[in-house]
TORLOKOL-966837 format. One line per field, with one value per atom (N, C-alpha, C, O): residue in one letter; atom name; y, z, x. Coordinates in steps of 0.05 Angstrom, whole numbers, plus 5000, padded with zeros to 4 digits. Example, Ala and Ser with C-alpha at 12.3 -4.5 7.8 and 13.67 -1.06 7.14 Angstrom:
! TORLOKOL-966837
type: A/A/A/A/S/S/S/S
atom: N/CA/C/O/N/CA/C/O
c2: 4886/4910/4934/4934/4955/4979/5001/5023
c3: 5156/5156/5156/5169/5142/5143/5157/5161
c1: 5264/5246/5264/5285/5257/5273/5258/5268
***
This chain:
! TORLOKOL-966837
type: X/X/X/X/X/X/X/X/X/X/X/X/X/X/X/X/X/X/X/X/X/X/X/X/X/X/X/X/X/X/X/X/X/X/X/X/X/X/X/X/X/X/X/X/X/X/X/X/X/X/X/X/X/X/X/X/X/X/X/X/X/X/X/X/X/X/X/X/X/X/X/X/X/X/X/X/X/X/X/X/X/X/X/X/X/X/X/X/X/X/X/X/X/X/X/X/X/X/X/X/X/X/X/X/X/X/X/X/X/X/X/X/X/X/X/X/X/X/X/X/X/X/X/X/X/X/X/X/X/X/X/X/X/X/X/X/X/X/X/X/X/X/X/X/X/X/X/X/X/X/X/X/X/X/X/X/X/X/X/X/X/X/X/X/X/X/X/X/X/X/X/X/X/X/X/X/X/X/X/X/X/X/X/X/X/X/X/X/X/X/X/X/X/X/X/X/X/X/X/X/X/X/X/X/X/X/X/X/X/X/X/X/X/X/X/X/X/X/X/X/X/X/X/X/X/X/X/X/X/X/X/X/X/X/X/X/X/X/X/X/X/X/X/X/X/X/X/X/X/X/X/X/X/X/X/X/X/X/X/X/X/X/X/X/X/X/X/X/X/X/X/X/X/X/X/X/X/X/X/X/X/X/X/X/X/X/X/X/X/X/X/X/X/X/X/X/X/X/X/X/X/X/X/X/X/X/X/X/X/X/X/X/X/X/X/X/X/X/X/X/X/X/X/X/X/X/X/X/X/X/X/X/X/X/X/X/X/X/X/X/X/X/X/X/X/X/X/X/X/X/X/X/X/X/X/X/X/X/X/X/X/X/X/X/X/X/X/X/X/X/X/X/X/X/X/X/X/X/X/X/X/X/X/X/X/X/X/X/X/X/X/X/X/X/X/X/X/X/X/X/X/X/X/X/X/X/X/X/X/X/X/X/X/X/X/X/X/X/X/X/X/X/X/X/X/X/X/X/X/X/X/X/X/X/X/X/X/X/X/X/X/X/X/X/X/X/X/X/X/X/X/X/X/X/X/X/X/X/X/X/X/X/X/X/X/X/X/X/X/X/X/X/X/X/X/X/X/X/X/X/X/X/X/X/X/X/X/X/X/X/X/X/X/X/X/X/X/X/X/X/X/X/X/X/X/X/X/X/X/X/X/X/X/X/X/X/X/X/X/X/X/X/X/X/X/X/X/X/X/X/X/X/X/X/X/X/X/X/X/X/X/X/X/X/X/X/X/X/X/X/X/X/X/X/X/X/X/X/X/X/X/X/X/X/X/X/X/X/X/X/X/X/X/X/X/X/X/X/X/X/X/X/X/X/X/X/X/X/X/X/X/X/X/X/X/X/X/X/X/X/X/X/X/X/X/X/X/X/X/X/X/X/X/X/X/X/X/X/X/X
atom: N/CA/C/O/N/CA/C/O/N/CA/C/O/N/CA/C/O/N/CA/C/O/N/CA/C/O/N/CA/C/O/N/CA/C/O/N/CA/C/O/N/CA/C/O/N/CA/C/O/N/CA/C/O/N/CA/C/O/N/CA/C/O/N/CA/C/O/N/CA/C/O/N/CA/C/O/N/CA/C/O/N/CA/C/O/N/CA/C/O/N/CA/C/O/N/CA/C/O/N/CA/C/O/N/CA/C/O/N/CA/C/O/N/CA/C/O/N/CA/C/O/N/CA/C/O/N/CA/C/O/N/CA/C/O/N/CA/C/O/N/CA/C/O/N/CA/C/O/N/CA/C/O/N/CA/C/O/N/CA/C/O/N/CA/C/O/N/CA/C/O/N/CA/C/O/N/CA/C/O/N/CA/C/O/N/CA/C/O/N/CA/C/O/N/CA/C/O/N/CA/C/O/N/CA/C/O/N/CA/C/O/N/CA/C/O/N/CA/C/O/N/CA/C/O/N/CA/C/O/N/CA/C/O/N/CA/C/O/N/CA/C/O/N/CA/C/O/N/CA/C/O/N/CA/C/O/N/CA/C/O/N/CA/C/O/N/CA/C/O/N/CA/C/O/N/CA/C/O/N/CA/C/O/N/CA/C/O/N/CA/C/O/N/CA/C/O/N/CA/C/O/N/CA/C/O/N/CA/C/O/N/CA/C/O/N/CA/C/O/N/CA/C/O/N/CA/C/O/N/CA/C/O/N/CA/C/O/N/CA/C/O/N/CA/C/O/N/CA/C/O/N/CA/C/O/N/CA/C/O/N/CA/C/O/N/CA/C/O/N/CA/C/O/N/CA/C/O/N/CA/C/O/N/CA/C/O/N/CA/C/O/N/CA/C/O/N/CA/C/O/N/CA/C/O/N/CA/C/O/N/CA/C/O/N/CA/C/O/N/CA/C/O/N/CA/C/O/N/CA/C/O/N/CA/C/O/N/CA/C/O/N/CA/C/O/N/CA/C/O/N/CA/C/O/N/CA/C/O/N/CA/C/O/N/CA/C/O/N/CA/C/O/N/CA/C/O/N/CA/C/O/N/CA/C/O/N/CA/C/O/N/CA/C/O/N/CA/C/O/N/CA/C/O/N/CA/C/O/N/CA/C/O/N/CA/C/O/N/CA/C/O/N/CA/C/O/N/CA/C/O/N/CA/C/O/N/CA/C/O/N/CA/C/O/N/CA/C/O/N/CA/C/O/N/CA/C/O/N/CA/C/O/N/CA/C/O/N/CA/C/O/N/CA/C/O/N/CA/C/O/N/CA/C/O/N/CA/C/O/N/CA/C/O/N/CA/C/O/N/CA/C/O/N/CA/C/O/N/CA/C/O/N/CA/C/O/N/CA/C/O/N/CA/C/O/N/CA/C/O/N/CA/C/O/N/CA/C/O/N/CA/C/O/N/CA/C/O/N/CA/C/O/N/CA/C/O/N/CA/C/O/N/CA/C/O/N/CA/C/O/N/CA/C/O/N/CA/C/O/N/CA/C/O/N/CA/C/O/N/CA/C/O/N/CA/C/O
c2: 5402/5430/5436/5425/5453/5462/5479/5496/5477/5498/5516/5506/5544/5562/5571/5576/5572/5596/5616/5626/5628/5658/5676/5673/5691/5692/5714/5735/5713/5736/5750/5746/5770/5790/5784/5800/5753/5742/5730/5730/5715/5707/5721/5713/5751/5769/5770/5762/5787/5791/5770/5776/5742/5725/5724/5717/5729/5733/5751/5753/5764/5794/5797/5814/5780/5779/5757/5763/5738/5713/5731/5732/5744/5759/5786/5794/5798/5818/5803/5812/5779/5766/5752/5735/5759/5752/5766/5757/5785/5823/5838/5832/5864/5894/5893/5874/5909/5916/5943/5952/5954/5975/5967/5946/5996/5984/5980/5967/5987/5973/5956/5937/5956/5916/5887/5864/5904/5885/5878/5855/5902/5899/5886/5863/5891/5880/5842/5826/5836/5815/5795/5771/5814/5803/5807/5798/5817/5816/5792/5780/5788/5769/5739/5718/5737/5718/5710/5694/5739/5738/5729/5708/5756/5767/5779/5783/5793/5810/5848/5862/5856/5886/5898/5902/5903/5915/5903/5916/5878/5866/5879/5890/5872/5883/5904/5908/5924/5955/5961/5979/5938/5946/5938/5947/5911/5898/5918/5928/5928/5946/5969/5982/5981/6010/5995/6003/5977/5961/5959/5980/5946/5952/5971/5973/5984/6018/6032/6044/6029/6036/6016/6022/6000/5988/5990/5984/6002/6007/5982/5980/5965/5942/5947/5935/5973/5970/6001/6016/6010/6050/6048/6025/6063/6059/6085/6083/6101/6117/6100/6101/6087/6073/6051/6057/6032/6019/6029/6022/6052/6069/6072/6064/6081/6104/6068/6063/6049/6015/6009/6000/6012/5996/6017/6010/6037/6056/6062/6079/6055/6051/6031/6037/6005/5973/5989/5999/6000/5995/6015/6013/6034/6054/6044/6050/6030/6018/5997/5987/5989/5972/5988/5975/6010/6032/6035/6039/6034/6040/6071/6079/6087/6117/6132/6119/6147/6160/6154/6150/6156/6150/6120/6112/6108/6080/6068/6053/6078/6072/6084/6070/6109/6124/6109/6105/6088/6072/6054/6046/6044/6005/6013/5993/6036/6046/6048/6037/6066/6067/6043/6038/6027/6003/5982/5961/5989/5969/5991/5985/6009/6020/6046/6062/6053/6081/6102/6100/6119/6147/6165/6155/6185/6206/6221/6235/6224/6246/6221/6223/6208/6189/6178/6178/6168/6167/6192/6189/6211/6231/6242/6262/6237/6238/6223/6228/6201/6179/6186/6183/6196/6201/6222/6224/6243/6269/6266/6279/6242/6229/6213/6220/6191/6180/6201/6195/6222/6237/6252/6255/6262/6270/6254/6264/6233/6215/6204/6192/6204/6197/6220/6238/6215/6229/6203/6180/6221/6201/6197/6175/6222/6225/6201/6190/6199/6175/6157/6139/6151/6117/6111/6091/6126/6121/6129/6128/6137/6129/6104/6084/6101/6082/6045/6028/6045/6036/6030/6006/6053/6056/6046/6038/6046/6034/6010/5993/5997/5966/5956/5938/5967/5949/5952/5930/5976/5986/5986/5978/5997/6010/6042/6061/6043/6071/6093/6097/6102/6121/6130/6126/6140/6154/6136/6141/6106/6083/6075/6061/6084/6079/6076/6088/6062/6071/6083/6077/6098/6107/6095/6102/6063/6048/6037/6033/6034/6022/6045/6041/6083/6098/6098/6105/6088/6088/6065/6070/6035/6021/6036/6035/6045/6053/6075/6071/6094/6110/6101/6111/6089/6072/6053/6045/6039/6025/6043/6034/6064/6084/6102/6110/6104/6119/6093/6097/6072/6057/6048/6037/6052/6042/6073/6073/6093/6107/6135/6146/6149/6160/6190/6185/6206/6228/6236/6243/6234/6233/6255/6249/6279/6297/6291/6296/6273/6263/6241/6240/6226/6217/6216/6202/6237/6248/6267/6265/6280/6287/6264/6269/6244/6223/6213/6214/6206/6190/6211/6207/6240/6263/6283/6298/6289/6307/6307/6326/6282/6272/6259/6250/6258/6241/6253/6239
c3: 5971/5968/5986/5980/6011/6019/6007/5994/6008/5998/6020/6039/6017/6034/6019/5995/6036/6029/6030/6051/6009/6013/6002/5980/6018/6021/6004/6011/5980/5960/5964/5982/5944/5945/5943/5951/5929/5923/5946/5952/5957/5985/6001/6019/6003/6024/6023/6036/5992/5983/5992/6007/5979/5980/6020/6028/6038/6061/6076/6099/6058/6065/6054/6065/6029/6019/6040/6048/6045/6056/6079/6079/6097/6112/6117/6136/6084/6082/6069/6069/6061/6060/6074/6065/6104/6119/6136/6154/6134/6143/6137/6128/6142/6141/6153/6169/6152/6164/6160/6139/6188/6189/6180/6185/6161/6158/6179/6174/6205/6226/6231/6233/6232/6242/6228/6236/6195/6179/6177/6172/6182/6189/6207/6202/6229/6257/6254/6263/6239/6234/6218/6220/6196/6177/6187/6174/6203/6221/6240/6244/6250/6273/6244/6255/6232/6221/6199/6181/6221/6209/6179/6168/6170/6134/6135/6159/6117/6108/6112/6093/6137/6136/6103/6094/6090/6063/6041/6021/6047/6037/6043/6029/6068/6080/6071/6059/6076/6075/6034/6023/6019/5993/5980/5960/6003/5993/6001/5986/6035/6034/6024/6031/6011/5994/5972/5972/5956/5933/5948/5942/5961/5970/5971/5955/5986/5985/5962/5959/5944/5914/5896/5874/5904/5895/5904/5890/5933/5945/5959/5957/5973/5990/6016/6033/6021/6044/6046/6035/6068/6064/6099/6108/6110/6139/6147/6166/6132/6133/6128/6137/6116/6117/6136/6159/6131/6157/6185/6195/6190/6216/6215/6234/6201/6190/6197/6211/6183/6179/6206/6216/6224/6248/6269/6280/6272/6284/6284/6300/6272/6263/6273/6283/6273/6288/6307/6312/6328/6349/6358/6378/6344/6354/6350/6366/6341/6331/6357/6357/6383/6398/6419/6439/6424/6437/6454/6478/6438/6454/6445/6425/6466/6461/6450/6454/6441/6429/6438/6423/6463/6478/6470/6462/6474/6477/6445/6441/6422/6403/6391/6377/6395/6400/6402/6384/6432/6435/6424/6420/6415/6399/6374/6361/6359/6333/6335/6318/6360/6355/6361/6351/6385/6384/6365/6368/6344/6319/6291/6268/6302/6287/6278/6275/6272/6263/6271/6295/6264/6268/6286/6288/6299/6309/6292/6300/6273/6246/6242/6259/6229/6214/6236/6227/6261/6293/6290/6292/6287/6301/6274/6280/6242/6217/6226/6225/6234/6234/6253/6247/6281/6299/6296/6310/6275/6272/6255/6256/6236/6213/6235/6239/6245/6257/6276/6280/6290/6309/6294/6307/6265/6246/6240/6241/6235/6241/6256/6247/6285/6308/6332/6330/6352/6375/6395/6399/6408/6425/6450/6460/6460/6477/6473/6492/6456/6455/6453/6468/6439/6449/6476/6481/6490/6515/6530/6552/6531/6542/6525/6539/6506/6500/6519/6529/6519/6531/6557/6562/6580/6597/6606/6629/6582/6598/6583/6596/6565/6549/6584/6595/6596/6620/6640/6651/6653/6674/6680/6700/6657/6657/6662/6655/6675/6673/6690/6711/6689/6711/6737/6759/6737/6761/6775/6799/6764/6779/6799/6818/6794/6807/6836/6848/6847/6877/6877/6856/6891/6895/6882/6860/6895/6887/6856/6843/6847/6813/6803/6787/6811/6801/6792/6770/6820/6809/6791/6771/6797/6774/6748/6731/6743/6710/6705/6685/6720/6716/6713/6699/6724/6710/6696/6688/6686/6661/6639/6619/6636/6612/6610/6590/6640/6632/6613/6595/6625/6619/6588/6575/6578/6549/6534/6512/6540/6530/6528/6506/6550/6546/6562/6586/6559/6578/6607/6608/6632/6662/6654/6648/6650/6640/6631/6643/6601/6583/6608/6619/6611/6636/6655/6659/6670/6683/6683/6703/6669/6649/6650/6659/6643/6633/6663/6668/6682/6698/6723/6738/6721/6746/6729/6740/6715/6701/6686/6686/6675/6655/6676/6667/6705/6722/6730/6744
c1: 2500/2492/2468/2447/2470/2447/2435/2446/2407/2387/2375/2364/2378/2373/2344/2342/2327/2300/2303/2311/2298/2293/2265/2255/2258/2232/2230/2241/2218/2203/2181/2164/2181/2166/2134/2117/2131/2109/2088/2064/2122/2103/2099/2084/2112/2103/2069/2050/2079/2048/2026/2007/2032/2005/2001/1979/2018/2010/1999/1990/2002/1984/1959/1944/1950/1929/1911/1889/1921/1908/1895/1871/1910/1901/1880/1866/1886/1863/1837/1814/1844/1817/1803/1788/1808/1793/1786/1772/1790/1777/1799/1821/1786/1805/1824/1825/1846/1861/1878/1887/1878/1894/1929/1940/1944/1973/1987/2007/1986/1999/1996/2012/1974/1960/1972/1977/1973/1983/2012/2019/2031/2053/2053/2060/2049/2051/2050/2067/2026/2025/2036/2035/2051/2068/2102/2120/2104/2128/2133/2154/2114/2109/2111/2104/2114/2118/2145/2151/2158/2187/2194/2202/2188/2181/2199/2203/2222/2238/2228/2221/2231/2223/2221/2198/2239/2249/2227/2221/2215/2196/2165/2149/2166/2138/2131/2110/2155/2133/2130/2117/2148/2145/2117/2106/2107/2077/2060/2043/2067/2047/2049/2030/2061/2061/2043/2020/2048/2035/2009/1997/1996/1974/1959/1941/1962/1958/1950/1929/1969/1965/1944/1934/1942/1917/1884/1865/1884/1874/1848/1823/1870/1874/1873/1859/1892/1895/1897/1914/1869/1863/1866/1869/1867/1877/1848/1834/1848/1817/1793/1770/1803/1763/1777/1779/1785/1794/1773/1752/1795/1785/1750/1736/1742/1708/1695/1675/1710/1689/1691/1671/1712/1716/1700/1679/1709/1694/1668/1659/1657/1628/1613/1591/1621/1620/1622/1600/1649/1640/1622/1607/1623/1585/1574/1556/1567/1541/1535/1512/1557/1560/1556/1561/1550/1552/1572/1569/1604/1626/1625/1613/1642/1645/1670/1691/1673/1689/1723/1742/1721/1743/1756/1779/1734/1747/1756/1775/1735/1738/1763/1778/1768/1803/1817/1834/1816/1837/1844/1867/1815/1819/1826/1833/1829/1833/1866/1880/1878/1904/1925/1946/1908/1916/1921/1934/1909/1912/1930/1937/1932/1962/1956/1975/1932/1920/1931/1933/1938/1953/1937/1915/1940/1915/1908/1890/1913/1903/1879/1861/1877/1862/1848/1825/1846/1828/1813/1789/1821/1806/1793/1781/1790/1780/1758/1734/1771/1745/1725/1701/1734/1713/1698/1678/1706/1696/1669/1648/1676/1659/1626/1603/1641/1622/1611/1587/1618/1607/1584/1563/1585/1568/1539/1517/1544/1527/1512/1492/1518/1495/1504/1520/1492/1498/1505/1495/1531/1535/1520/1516/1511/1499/1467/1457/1462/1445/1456/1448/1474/1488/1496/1508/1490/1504/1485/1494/1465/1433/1429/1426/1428/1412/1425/1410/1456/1468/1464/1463/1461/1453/1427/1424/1401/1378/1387/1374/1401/1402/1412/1400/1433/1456/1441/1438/1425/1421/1386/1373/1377/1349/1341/1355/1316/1315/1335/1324/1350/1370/1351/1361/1327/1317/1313/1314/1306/1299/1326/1321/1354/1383/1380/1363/1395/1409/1431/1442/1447/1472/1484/1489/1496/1509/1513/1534/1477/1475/1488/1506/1481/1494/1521/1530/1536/1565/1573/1587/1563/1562/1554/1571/1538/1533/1555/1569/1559/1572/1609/1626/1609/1637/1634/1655/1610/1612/1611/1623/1602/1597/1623/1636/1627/1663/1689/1705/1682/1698/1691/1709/1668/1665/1666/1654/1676/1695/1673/1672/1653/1640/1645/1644/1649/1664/1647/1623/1668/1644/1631/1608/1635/1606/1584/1563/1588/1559/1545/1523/1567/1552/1535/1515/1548/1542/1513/1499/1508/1485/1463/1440/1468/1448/1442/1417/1457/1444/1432/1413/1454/1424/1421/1404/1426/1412/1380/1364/1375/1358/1339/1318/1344/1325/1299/1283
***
């Protein structure tokens, strides 16, 4: 008699836990990851609804906790958009979260403050450091306007 495994509702669960106990996670992320380990779909999304309802797994604080880390790293609005939807977050709940953290600091100072942490003082620039800063700050998700602003405007 062969014995076939078949994978329960239990062990979905305890794999999903092992995993939220070792940080947050957005419900995409967790899906994503409990997929990739070739779990029963019909299974997955029943742990994660159970989750959810326990309130294990919030994809709003998720977003508000992660989004926050990376302001606090002085990535910008933009970029933090991305690394949010990249890990499964919806745009309703991205853009909750950025509206939240935007309440809370200015970006326009994280991204000076940024600017003199990489660069130093802006008036001190050459052309060249100019465009270096000015595409490191676009690229860490800061809009060329605010930018723009900070390194000739503020000189």
């Amino acid at each position: 008699m062969t014995e076939t495994k078949k994978t329960t509702l239990v062990e979905v669960e305890a794999a999903a836990l092992r995993l939220l106990s070792r940080r947050d996670h957005g419900r995409g992320e967790l899906a994503k990851k409990l997929r990739r380990r070739e779990l029963p779909e019909a299974l997955i999304e029943v742990v994660l609804d159970e989750l959810e309802e326990r309130g294990y797994l919030d994809d709003a604080r998720f977003a508000e906790e992660q989004g926050a880390i990376l302001a606090r790293k002085c990535w910008g609005p933009r970029q933090i958009a991305h690394k949010l939807r990249a890990r499964g977050i919806d745009e309703t709940t991205v853009d909750e979260a950025l509206a939240k953290i935007a309440g809370e600091q200015d970006w326009r100072d994280r991204a000076r403050q940024r600017m003199h942490s990489r660069f130093g003082d802006a008036s001190e620039l050459d052309e060249s450091e100019q465009q270096r800063a000015f595409r490191h700050l676009t690229y860490r998700g800061y809009s060329p306007g605010l930018v723009r602003g900070i390194l000739f405007d503020e000189s």
